[in-house]
Every structure is written in C-alpha cells, then in structure tokens.
N, C-alpha and C positions, 0 to 999 in steps of 0.2 A: 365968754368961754371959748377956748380954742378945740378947734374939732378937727382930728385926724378920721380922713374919711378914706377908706382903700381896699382894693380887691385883690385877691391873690387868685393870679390867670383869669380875671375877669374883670372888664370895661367897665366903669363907672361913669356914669353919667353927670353930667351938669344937674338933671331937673330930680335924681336921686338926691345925691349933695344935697340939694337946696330942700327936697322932702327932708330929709335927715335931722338936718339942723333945725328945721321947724318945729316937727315935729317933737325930737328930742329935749328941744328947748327948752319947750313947754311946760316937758315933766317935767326936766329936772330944776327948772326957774319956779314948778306949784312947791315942790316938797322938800325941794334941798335948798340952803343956804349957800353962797358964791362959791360954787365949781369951778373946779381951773380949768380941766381941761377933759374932752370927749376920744375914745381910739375906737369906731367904729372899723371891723375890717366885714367884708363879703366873702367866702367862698363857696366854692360846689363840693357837694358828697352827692356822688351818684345822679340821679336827677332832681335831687334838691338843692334849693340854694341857703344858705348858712349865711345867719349875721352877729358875731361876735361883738357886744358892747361892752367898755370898761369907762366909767365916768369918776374922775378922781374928784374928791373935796376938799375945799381948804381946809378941814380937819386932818387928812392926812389919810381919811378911809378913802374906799374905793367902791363902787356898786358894779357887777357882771352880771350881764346877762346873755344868753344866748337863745335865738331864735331860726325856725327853719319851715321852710313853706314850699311849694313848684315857683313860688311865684317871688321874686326878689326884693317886690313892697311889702308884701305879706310875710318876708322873713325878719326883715326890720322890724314891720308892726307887730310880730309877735315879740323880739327881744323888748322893744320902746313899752310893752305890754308889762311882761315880767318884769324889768326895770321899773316901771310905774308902782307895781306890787311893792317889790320891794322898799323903797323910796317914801311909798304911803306908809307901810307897817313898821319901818325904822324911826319916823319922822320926830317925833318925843324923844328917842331915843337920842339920836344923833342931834337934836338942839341939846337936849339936858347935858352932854358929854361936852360938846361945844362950848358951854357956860361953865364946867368947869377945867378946861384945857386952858392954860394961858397961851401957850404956843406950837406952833405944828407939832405935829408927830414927828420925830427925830427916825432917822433910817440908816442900821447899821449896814455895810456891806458883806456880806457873804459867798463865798464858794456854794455854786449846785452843781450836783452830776447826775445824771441818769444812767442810770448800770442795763448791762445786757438780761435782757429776760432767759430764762432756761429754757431753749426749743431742743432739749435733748431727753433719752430718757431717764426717767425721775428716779430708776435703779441705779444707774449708773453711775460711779463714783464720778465726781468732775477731776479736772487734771490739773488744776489750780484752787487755792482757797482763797487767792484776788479776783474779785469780781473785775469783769470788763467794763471798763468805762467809756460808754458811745460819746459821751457830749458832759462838756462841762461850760455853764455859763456862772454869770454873777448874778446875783438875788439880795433882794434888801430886807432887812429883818428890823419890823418897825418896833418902838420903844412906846407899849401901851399899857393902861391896867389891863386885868383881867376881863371886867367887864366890856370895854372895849373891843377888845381880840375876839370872844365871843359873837359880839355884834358885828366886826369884820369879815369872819370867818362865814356866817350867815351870810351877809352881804355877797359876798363872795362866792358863794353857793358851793364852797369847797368843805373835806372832809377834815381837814386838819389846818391848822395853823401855828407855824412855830413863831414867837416872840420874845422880845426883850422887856419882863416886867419892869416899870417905873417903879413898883414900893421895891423891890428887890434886889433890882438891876442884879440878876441872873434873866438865864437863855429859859423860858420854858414853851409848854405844849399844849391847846385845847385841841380838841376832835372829837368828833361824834361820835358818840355808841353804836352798838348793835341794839341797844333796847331804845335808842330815841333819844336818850339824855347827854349832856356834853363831859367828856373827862377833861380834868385839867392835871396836867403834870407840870411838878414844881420839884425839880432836883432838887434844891436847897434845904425844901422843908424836910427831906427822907432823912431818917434816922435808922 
C-alpha cells in the first residue's frame, strides 16, 4: 500500500511516518481486502492537532476518518480508531460488493464549485441572481449501484453523495435524512 503521509505548516517526523504506517497497516491489512493507497495529512486547529485519513480500496470505495487530540499520536490514534470502526462494521459488506463487482469502479469527471456564502443581510435584496463563485475544482463522480453509494456515502462519513447508477446509467442522489434514514434521488424514475 502506498501511503501519502503530510502536514500542512507542521513538521513531520520520521518515527510518526513509521508509527503511521504500522499502525494503519494493521487495520486496514485485518478488515480490508488489497488497498491501494493511504492520504494521511496533519493539521492544527487551535491547540489541537487534526489527522485527516482517506484509505482508497481496490473496489474503488474510500474509508475517512478524522481525528483530533493535544497530542499528534493521539490524533492519528483517534482517526486509525474510527477508521478501524468503520472497516470492522463495513467488512461483509464491502467483500459481498467485491464478489460481485467484476471490475473497478469507473469515475467520471466533473466540474465543482463552491459559491460565496451570504454574509449580508437576509432583507436585503442581493444585486445579482449569479451567485459568486470562490473556487472551482474537478471531482470524480463514480459509476455505482445504489447499494454501493450508500455504503460509500457512510464510509465516508459524508451527508450526501452524488453518483453515476450502473442499472441506469443516469446522474443520481443519496443523502441523509433529518429523521435518520437515507433518501435516494433518481431523476429518471420521476414522472
């Protein structure tokens, strides 16, 4: 497994690295099947230190976690923690998807933007109905079932997730409720 290991305005060390990769290994060599590849980054909020994990799998899913402590082993060992979680409660899940996926997860390319938040006030008429656009990068939109995206989505500890269905091949939508349960939007199927 290849492991990107790095700080943003903070020093990393050799005998982190080498904790890292151990450590990390370990889980994801007990519960995952051949990982490709690890993006460990560090940063500081305040006087904590932050460790951002992202472990891709040769099925084409991804596991995140994030962890935060005073102390910069104890922010790893919280993420390598919650990652471990995940990893264990996925692990059926993501062999039985595995046995029936013949080949990677395909990933189309996509346009992202981030638009300006409203720091005005909320009476007030705006003076454009184009939103501002701070940032525009590329995003890949991967080619799953349902159940999959779902299971990604989780993995991912995100609220939403847009994908490319395989039965359908259109664009669709899962994301969390307010009540706990997941919606799935399927343009196609509206009538």
């Amino acid at each position: 497994m290849l492991y990107q290991i790095s700080g943003k305005q903070i020093d990393i060390g050799e005998s982190l690295q080498i904790h890292v990769k151990s450590e990390l290994g370990a889980v994801v060599e007990k519960y995952a099947e051949r990982p490709t590849d690890a993006q460990i980054v560090f940063s500081r909020s305040a006087s904590e230190f932050v460790c951002e994990a992202v472990v891709h799998l040769s099925t084409g899913l991804s596991a995140q976690a994030r962890g935060h402590a005073h102390d910069i082993y104890a922010a790893f060992d919280s993420a390598a923690e919650k990652m471990e979680k995940q990893l264990r409660r996925y692990k059926r899940r993501l062999k039985d998807h595995h046995r029936e996926r013949t080949s990677p997860v395909e990933l189309s390319r996509a346009s992202s933007y981030i638009l300006a938040g409203s720091e005005h006030d909320e009476s007030a008429e705006p003076q454009s109905l184009q939103p501002i656009i701070i940032a525009e990068m590329e995003t890949k939109i991967p080619s799953l079932s349902v159940g999959e995206a779902v299971m990604q989505m989780e993995l991912a500890g995100s609220p939403v997730l847009v994908f490319q269905n395989e039965d359908k091949s259109g664009v669709n939508v899962v994301y969390r409720r307010e009540d706990g349960n997941i919606g799935w939007i399927d343009p196609k199927n509206a009538s």
